[in-house]
DRENPALO-946839 format. One record per residue (C-alpha): x negated, z negated, y; residue in three letters. Coordinates in pm, 1 decimal. Example, Ala and Ser with C-alpha at 12.3 -4.5 7.8 and 13.67 -1.06 7.14 Angstrom:
        c1        c3        c2  rest
   -1230.0    -780.0    -450.0   ALA
   -1367.0    -714.0    -106.0   SER
***
This chain:
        c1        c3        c2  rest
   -2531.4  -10056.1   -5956.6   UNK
   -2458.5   -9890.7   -6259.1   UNK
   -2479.2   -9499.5   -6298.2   UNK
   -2144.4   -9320.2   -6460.2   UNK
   -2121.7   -8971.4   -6401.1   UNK
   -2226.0   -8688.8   -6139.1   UNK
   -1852.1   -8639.5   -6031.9   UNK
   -1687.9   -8843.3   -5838.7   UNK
   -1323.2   -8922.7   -5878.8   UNK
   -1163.7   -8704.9   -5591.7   UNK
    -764.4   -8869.9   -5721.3   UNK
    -927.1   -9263.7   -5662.8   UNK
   -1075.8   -9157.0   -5339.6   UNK
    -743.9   -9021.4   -5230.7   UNK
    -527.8   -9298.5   -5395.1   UNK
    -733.0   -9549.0   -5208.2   UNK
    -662.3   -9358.4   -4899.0   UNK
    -305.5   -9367.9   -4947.5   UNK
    -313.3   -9729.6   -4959.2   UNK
    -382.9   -9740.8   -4602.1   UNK
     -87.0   -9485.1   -4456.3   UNK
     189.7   -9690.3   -4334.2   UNK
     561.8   -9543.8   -4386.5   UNK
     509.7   -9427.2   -3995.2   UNK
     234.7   -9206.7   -4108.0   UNK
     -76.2   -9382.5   -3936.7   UNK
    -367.0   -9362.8   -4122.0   UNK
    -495.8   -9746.3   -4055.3   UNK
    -868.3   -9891.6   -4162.8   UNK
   -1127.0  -10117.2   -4078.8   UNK
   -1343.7   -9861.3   -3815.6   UNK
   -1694.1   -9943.9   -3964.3   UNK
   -1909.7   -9675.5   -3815.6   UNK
   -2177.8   -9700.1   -4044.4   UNK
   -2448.0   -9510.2   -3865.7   UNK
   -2437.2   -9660.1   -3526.1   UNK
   -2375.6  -10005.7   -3738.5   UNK
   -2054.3  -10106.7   -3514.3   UNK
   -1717.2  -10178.9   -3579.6   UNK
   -1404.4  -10326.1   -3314.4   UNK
   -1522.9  -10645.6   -3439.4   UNK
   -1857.0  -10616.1   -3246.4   UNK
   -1686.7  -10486.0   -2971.5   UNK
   -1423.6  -10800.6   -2929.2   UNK
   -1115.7  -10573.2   -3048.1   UNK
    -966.4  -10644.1   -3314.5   UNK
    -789.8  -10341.6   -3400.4   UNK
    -718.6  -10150.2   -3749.1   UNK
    -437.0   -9927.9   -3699.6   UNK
    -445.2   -9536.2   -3720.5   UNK
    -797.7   -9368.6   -3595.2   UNK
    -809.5   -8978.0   -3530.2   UNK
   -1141.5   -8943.4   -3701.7   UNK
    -903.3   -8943.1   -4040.0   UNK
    -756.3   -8643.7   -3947.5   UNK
    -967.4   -8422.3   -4228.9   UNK
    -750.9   -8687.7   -4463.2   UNK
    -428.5   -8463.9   -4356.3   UNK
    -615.6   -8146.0   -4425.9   UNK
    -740.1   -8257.6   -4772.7   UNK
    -387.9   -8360.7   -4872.5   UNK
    -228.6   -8079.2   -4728.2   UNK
    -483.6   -7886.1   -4956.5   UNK
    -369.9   -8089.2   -5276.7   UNK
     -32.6   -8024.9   -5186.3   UNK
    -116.2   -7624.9   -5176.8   UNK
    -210.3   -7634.3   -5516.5   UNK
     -12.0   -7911.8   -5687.0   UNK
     339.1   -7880.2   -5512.2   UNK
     450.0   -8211.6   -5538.6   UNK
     776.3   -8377.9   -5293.7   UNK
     609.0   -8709.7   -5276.9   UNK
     331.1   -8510.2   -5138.8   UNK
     530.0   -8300.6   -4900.6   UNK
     679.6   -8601.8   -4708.7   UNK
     360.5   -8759.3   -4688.5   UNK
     194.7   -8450.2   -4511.1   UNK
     532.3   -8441.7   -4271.6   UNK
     424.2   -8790.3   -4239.5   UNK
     130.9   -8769.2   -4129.0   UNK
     171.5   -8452.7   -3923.5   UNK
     434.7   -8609.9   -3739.1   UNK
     289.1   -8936.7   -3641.5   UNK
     -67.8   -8766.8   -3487.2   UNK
     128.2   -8475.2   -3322.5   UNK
     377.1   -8723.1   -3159.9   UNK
     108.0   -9017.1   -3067.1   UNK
      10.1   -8925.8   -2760.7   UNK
    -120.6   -9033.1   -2421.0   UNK
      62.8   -8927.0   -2101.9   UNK
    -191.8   -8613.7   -2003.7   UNK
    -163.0   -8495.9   -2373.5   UNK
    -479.7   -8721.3   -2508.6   UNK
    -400.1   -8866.6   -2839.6   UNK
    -384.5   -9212.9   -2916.8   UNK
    -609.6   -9405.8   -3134.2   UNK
    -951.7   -9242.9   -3004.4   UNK
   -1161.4   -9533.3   -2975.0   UNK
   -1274.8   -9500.5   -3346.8   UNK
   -1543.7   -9805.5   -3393.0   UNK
   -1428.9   -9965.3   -3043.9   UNK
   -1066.2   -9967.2   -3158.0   UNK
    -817.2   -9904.0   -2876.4   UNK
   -1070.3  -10031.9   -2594.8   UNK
   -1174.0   -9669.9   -2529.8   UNK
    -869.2   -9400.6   -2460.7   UNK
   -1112.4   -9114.4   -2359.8   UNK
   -1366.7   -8879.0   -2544.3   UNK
   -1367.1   -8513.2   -2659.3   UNK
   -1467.3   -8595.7   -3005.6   UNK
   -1167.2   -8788.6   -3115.0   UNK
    -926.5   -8575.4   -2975.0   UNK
   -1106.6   -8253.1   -3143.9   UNK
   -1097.3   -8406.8   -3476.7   UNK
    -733.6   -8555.7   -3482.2   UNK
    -649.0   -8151.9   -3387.8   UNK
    -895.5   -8012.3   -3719.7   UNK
    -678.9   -8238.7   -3936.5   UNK
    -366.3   -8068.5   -3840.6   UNK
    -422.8   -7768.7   -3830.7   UNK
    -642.6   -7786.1   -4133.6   UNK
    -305.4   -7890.0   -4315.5   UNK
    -129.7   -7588.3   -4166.7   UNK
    -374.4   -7331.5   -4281.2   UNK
    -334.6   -7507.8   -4652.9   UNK
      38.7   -7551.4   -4675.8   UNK
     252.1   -7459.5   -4383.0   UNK
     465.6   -7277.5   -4606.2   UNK
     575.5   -7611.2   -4737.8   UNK
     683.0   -7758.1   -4433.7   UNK
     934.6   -7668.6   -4197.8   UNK
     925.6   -7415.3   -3874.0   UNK
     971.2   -7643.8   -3618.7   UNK
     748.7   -7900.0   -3760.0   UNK
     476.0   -7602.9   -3780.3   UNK
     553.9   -7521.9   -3399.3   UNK
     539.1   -7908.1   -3297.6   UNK
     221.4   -7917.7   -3460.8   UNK
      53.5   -7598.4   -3308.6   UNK
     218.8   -7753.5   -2941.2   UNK
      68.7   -8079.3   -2963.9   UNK
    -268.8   -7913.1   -3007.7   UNK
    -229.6   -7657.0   -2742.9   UNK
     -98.2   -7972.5   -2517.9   UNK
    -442.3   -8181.1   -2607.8   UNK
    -663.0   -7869.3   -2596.4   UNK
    -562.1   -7832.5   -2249.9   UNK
    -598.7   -8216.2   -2154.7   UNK
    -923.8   -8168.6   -2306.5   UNK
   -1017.3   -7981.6   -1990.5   UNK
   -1118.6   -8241.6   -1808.0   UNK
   -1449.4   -8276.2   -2026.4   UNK
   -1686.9   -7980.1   -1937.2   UNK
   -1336.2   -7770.2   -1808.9   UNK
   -1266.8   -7685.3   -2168.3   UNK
   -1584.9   -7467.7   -2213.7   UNK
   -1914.9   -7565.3   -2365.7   UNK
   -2210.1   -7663.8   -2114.8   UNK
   -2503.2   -7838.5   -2010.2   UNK
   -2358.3   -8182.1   -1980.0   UNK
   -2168.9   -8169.4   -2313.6   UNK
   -2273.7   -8302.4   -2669.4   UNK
   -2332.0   -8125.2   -2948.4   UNK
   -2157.3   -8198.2   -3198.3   UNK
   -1836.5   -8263.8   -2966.9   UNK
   -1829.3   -7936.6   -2809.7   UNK
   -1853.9   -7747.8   -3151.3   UNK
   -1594.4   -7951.4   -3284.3   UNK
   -1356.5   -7804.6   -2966.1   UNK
   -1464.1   -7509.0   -3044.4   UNK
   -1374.6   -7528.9   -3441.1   UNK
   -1013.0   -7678.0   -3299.1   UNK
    -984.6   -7293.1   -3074.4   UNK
   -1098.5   -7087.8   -3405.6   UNK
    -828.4   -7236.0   -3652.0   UNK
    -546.3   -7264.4   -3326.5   UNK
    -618.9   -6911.0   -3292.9   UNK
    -594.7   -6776.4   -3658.7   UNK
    -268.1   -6980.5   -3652.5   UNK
     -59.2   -6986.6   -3330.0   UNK
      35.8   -6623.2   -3157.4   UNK
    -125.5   -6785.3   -2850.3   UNK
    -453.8   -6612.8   -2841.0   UNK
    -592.2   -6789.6   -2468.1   UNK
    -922.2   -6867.5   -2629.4   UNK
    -991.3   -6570.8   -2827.3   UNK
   -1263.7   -6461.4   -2578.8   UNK
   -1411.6   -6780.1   -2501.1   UNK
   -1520.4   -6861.5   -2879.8   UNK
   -1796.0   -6593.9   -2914.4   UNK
   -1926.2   -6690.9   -2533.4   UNK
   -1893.1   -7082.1   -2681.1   UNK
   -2095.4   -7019.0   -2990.1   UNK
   -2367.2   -6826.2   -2780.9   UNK
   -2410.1   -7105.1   -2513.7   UNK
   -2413.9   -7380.4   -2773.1   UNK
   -2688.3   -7214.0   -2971.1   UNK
   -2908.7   -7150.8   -2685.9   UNK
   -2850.6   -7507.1   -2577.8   UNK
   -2897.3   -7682.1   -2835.5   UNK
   -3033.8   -7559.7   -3146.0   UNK
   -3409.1   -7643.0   -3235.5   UNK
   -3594.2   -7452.9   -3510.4   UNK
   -3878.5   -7584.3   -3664.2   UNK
   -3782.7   -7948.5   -3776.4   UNK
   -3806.4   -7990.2   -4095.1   UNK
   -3997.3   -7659.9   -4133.4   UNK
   -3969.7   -7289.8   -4014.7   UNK
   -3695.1   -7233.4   -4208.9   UNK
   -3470.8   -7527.8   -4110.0   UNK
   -3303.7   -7562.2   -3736.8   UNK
   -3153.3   -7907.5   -3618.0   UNK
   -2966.4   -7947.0   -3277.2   UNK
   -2994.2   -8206.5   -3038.1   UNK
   -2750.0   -8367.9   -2902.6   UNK
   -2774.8   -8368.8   -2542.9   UNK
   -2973.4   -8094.3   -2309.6   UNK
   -3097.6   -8469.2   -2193.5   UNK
   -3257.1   -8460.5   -2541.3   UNK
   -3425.8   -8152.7   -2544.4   UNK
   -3584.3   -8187.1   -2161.8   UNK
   -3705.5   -8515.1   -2167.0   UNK
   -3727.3   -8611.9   -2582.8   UNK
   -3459.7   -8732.6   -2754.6   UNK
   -3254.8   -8738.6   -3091.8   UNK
   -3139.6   -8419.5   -3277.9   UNK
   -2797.6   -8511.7   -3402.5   UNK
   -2758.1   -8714.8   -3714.8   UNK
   -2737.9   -8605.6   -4063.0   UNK
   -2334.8   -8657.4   -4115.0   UNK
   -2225.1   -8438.9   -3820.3   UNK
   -2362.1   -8115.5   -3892.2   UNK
   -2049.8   -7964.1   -4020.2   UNK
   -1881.6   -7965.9   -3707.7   UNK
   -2177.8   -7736.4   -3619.6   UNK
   -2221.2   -7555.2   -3952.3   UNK
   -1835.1   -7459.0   -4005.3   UNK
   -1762.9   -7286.0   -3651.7   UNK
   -2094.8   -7060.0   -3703.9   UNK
   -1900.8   -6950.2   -4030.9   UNK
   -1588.3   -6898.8   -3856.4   UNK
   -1788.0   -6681.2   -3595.1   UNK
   -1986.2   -6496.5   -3855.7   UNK
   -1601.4   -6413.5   -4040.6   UNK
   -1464.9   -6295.0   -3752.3   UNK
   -1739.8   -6090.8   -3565.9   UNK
   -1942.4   -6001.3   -3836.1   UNK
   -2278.9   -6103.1   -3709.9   UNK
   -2537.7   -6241.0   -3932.8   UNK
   -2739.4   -6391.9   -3704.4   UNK
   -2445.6   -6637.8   -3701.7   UNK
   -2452.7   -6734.5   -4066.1   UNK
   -2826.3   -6701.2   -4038.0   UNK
   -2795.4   -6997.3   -3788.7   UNK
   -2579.1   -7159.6   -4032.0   UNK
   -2778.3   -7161.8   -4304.7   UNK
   -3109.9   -7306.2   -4082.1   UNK
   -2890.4   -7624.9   -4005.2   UNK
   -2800.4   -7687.8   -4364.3   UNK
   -3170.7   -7649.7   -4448.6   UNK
   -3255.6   -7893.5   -4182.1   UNK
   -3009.7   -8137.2   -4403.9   UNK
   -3117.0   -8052.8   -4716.2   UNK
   -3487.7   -8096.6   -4653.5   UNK
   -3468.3   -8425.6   -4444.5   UNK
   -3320.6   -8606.6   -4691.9   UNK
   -3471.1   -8879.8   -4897.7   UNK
   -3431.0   -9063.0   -5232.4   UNK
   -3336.8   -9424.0   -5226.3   UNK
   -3410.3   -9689.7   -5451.9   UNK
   -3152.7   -9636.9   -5742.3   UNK
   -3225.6   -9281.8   -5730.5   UNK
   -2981.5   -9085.8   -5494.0   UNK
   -3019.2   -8827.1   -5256.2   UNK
   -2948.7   -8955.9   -4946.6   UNK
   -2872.1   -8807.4   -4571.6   UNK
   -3158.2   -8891.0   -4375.5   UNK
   -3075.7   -9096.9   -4032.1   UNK
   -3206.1   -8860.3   -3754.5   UNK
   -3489.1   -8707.1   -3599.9   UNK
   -3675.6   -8765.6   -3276.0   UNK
   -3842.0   -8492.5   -3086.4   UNK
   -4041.2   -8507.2   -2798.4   UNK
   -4390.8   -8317.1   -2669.8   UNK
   -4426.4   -8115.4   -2954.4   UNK
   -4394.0   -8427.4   -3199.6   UNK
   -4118.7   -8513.5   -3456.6   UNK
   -4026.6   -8836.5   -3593.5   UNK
   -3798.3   -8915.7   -3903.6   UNK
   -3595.3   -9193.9   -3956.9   UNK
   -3403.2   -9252.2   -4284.6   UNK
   -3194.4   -9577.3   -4273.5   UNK
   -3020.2   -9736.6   -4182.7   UNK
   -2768.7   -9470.8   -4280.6   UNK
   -2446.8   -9398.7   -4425.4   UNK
   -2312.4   -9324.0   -4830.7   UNK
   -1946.2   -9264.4   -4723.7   UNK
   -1906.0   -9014.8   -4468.1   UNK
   -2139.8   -8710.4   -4603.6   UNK
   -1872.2   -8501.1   -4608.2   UNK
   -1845.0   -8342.7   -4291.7   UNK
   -2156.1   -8156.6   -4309.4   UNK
   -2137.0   -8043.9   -4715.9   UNK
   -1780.4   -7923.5   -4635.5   UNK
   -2004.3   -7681.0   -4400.1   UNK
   -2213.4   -7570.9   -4643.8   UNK
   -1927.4   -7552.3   -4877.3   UNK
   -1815.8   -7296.0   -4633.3   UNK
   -2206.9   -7157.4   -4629.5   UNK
   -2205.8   -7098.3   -5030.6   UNK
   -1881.0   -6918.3   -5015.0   UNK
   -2049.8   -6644.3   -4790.1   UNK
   -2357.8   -6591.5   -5023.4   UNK
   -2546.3   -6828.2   -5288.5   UNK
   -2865.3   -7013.1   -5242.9   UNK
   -3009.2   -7216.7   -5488.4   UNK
   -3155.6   -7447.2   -5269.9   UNK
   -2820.3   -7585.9   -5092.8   UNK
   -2632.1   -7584.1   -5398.9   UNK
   -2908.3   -7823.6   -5580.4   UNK
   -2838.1   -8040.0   -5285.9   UNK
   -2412.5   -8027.8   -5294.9   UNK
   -2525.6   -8135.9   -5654.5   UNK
   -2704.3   -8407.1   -5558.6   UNK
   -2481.0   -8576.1   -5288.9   UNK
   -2212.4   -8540.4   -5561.0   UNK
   -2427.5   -8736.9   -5748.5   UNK
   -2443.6   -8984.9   -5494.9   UNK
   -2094.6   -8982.8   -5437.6   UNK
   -2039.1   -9089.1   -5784.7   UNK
   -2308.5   -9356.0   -5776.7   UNK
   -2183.4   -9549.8   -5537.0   UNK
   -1799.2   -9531.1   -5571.3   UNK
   -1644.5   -9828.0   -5694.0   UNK
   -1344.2   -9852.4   -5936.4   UNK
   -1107.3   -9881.6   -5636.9   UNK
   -1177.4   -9535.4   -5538.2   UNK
   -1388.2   -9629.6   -5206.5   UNK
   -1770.9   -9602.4   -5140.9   UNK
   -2044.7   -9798.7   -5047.6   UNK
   -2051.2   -9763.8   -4665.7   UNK
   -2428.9   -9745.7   -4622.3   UNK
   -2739.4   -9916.4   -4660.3   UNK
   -2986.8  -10045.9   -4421.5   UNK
   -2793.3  -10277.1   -4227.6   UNK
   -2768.5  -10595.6   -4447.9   UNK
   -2500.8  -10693.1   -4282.1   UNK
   -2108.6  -10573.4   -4328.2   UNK
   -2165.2  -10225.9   -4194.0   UNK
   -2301.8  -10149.9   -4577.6   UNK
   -2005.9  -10237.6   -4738.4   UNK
   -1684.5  -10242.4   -4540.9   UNK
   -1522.5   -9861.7   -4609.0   UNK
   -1388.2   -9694.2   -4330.8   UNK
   -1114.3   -9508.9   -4404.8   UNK
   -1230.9   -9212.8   -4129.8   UNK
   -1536.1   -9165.5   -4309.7   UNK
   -1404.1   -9150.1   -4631.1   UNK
   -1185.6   -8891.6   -4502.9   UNK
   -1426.3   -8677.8   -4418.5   UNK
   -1547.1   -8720.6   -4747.8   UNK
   -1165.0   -8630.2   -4924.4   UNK
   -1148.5   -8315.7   -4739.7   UNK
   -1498.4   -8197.4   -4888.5   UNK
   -1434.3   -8296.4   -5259.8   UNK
   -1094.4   -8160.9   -5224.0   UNK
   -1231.8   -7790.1   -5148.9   UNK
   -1522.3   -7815.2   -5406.6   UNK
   -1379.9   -8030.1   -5643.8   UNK
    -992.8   -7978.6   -5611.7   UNK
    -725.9   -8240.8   -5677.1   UNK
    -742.6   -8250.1   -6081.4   UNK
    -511.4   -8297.4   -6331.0   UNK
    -222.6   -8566.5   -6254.0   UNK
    -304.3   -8582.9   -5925.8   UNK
     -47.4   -8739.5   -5753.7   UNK
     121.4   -8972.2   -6020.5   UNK
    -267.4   -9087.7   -5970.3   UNK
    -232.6   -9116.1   -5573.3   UNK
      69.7   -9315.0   -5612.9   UNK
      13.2   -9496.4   -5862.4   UNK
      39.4   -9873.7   -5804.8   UNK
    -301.5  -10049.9   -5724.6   UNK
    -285.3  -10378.7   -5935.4   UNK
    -656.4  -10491.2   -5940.3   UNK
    -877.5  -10647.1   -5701.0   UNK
   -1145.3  -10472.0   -5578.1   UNK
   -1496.9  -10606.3   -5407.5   UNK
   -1799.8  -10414.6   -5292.7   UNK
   -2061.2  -10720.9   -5230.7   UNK
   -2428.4  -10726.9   -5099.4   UNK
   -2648.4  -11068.2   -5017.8   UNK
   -2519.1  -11068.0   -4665.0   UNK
   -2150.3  -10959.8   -4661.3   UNK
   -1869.8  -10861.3   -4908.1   UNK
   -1543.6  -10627.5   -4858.9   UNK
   -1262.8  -10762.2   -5063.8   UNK
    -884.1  -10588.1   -5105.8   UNK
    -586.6  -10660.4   -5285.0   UNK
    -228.6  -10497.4   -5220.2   UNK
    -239.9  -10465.2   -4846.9   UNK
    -457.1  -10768.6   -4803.8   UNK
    -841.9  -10700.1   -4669.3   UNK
   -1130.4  -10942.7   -4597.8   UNK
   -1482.4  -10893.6   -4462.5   UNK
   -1682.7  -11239.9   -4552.2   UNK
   -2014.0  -11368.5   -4598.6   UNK
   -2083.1  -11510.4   -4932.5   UNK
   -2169.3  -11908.6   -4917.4   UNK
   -2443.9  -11996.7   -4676.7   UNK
   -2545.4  -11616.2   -4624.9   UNK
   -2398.3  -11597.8   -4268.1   UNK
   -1990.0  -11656.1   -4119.0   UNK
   -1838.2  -11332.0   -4137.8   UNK
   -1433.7  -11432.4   -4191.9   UNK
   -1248.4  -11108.8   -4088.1   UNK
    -879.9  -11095.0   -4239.2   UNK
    -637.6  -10784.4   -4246.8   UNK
    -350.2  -10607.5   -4396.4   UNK
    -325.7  -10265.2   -4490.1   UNK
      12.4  -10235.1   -4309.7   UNK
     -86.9  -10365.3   -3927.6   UNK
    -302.0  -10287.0   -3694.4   UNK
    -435.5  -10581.5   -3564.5   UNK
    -688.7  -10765.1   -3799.8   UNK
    -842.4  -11166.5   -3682.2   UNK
   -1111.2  -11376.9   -3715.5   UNK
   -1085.2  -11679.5   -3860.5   UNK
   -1249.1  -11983.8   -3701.6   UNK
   -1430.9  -12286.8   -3852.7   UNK
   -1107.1  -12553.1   -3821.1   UNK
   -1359.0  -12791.7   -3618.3   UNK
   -1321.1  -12565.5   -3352.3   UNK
   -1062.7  -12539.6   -3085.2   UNK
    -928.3  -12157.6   -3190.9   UNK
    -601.5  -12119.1   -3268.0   UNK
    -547.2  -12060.5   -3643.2   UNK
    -541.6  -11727.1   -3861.0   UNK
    -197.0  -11593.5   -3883.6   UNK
     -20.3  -11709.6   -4207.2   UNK
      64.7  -11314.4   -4250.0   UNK
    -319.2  -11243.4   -4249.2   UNK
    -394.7  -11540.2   -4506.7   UNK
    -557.5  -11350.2   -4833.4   UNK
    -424.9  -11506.9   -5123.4   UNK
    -688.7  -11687.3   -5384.7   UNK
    -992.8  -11531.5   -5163.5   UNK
   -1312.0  -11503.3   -5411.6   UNK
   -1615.6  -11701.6   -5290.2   UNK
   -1996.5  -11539.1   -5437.2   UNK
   -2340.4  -11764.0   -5353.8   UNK
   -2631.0  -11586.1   -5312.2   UNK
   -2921.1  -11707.2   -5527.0   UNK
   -3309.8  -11585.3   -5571.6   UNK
   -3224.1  -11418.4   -5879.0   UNK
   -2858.5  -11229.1   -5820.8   UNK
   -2481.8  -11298.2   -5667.6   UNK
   -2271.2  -11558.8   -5873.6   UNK
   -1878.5  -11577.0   -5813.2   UNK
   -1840.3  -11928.5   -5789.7   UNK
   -1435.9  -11939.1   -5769.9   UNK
   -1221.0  -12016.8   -6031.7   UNK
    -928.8  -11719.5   -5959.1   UNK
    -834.0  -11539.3   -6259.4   UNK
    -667.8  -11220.9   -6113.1   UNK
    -799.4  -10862.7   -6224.3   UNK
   -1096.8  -10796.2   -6035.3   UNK
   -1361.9  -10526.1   -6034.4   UNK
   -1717.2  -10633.2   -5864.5   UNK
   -1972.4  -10415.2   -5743.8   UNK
   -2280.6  -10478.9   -5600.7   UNK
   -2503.7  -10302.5   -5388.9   UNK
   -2837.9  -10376.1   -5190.3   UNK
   -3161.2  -10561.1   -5292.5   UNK
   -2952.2  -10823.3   -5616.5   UNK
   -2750.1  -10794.9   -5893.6   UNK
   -2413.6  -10938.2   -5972.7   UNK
   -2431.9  -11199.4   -6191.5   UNK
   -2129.7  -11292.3   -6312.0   UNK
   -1979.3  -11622.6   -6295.3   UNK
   -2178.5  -11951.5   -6228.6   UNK
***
């Protein structure tokens, strides 16, 4: 894959995102959770409609918006504000929580905490943009899930929670509380932060210096994982919070250990990036790395945390890193704004973007980066080329709203089809068998076709429509046979 720049294009990322919000304001996508290597596909659902791990995508607009007042940008916010404050489930859930199992799962704390970060992210960015009763629906919906939320661990942090989940609810009570006159949880943050640090938090792994948590008190007892590389921010960030508003160091001390834990597991890959390592298993006084397979697209979580770190005090060390994963970022983006998903897998969970972890992503480069010049004539601006991210086992294809995950000739019989604008996505089946067809609305115009040969990829269709192909994994693109 060939190297451009050490920046990464923060208006392509975003424009790219845009592509997928419908006029409703769901943020749709293929859910490819590229470190667990799943997607609904694997799970026999076939959805692609709005997930609430894109919330940080309303945040990072909302942010854009804050600094480049723009009215396209203001109704997409109300947009997207309104459609995850109103999409809810009868105890005050939201919908769309299943992430990677698509709407087969309607439970789980994690989904529900991020979907609230994202809006309340976008109030404490540019709620003097948008109107007072929007604001207050906002801050109610969020109050409403918060307390449906309950019903895992009775809204407090404990033994039989996970990690990263139950500092994620706790990062949802810091920013409801610096922005609603409801102050309920102002005295259960500081007790929160306490019990998850005691629970969880291991030092010594990679070094003295460095703490990782793990994710379960399960873990710790009886050996286990500490959590993986991409979800320390959700840790990182509330330690911050606590440290701003209490004034305790040994909070941002703890901070700073889990961003050294990142910084100093990670690896360098083949074509030369810094890379998150996978995770790290702990057991009997032993510790075990594991580096892939792992994610490209989704780092953002956990360098938006120690974005949040270097804004307390410098060090070197982590901003080297930030530099490096920037790096990365820019390595691996394609011209149609996306990522490479991860690598590892060889199959589609390296190259099919999800548009949740590229969120994550847009809400980091937004605060270190900021929007740019032009950026949203860029966001909006029409997307007229093809775009394919291709490896020897699977590619990801897109054009307007059409979407494809396929296999290239004889490399396996991948034949996913979606559109941008739906939320259902199908397989198509060989036509000897009895399935019913695809959908005519799902058909992907002129579909490229790639063969796989010892030496590289060839595209062995004879479409002529604009079309940028990138490769990733162990061959080049060739070119045309």
């Amino acid at each position: 894959m060939e190297y451009r720049t050490t920046r990464p294009d923060t208006a392509a990322l975003a424009g790219w995102l845009h592509s997928w919000v419908t006029r409703e304001g769901a943020i749709n996508g293929f859910h490819n959770h590229s470190v667990w290597g799943t997607n609904p596909f694997t799970f026999l659902d076939f959805t692609s409609g709005h997930t609430t791990f894109a919330g940080p995508a309303v945040g990072a607009f909302a942010q854009a918006l804050a600094e480049q007042p723009d009215e396209r940008g203001v109704d997409l916010l109300r947009r997207l504000l309104r459609y995850q404050s109103t999409e809810l489930q009868a105890d005050g859930q939201y919908q769309h929580i299943g992430f990677q199992v698509g709407e087969s799962a309607t439970t789980g704390l994690i989904h529900n905490a991020v979907g609230s970060l994202g809006m309340l992210l976008a109030l404490k960015h540019a709620r003097h943009l948008l109107p007072a009763d929007e604001v207050s629906g906002v801050l109610a919906a969020v109050r409403r899930n918060l307390d449906a939320c309950e019903r895992y661990g009775g809204g407090r942090a404990g033994e039989d929670g996970t990690c990263n989940q139950e500092y994620a609810r706790v990062w949802v009570k810091q920013l409801y509380t610096e922005l609603a006159d409801d102050k309920t949880y102002a005295g259960q943050i500081p007790e929160d932060l306490a019990t998850l640090i005691g629970l969880f938090h291991h030092r010594g792994v990679p070094d003295a210096e460095s703490a990782g948590t793990f994710r379960t008190v399960r873990d710790r007892t009886e050996g286990g994982i500490l959590e993986p590389a991409e979800y320390y921010g959700l840790m990182i960030v509330p330690l911050v919070l606590g440290y701003r508003a209490y004034g305790d160091p040994g909070l941002l001390a703890e901070a700073k250990r889990l961003c050294r834990h990142v910084a100093r597991s990670a690896w360098t890959d083949a074509t030369g990036a810094t890379r998150y390592h996978r995770y790290w298993y702990v057991r009997d006084g032993r510790s075990l790395k594991t580096d892939t397979p792992m994610l490209i697209a989704g780092m953002g979580l956990t360098l938006h945390g120690i974005h949040e770190v270097l804004a307390e005090e410098p060090d070197a060390e982590l901003t080297a890193f930030t530099e490096a994963c920037l790096a990365t970022y820019a390595r691996y983006q394609t011209p149609g704004g996306y990522f490479a998903s991860a690598s590892g897998w060889h199959n589609e969970a390296d190259i099919a973007p999800s548009t949740a972890w590229h969120a994550h992503d847009l809400m980091f480069l937004m605060a270190e980066l900021g929007p740019g010049d032009g950026f949203w004539d860029k966001v909006f601006a029409p997307r007229e080329r093809q775009s394919v991210l291709i490896s020897d086992r699977a590619f990801w294809a897109e054009s307007g709203v059409h979407w494809c995950v396929r296999s290239p000739l004889t490399a396996g019989d991948l034949h996913l089809y979606g559109r941008k604008d739906m939320d259902a996505f199908a397989r198509e089946f060989f036509s000897w068998t009895d399935r019913e067809p695809l959908p005519e609305k799902l058909h992907y115009p002129r579909v490229p076709e790639f063969f796989v040969a010892n030496d590289g990829i060839y595209r062995v269709d004879s479409e002529e429509a604009p079309t940028d192909i990138t490769a990733v994994g162990p061959l080049p693109y060739r070119g045309r046979l």
